[in-house]
C-alpha positions in Angstrom: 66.8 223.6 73.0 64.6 222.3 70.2 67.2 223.9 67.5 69.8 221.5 68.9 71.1 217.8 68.2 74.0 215.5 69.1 75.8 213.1 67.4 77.3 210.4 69.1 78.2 211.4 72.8 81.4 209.5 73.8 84.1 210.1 76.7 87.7 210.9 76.0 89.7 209.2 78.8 92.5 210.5 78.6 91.3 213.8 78.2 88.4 213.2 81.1 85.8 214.6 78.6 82.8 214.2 76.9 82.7 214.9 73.3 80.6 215.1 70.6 79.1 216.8 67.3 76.5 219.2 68.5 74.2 220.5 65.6 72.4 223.8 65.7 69.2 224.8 63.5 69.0 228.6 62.5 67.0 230.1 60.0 65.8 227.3 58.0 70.5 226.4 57.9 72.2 223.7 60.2 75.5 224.5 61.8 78.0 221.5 63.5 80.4 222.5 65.5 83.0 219.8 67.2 82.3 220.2 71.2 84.2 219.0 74.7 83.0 218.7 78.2 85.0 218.2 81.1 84.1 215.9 83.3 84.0 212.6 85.3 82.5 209.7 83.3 79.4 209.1 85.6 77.9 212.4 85.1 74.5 212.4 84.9 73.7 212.1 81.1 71.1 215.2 80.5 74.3 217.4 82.1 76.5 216.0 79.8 74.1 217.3 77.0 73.0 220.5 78.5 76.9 221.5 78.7 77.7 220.4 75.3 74.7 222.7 73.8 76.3 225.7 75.8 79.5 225.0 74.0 77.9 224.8 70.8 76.1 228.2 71.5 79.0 230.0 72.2 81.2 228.9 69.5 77.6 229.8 67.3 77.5 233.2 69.0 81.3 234.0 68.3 81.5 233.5 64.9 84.3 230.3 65.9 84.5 227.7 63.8 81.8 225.9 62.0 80.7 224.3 59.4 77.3 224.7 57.8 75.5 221.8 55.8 
């Protein structure tokens, strides 16, 4: 996943997920897409990113939201 980077990881409590801007490189163009991960606030940190990225490559995939900068 070298086409990918995060912003800030931080956990929603009251939601009991991770969020976080996840940024995707593509043909020379960078896509951000606003991502969630469900989960329990000691989960091991590279699943927290690794989950995040999928979310980010679907909503890249699907032609969801995004923005491109």
């Amino acid at each position: 996943m070298d086409n990918v980077s995060f912003g800030d990881i931080r956990y929603n409590a009251a939601l009991g997920a991770f969020e976080a801007r996840v940024d995707i490189a593509r043909n020379g163009r960078t896509f951000r897409y606003p991502c969630r991960m469900n989960g329990p606030l000691d989960m091991n940190a590279s699943d927290v990113r690794a989950g995040l990225a999928r979310h980010a490559m679907r909503m890249s995939d699907s032609g969801d939201l995004r923005s491109v900068i």
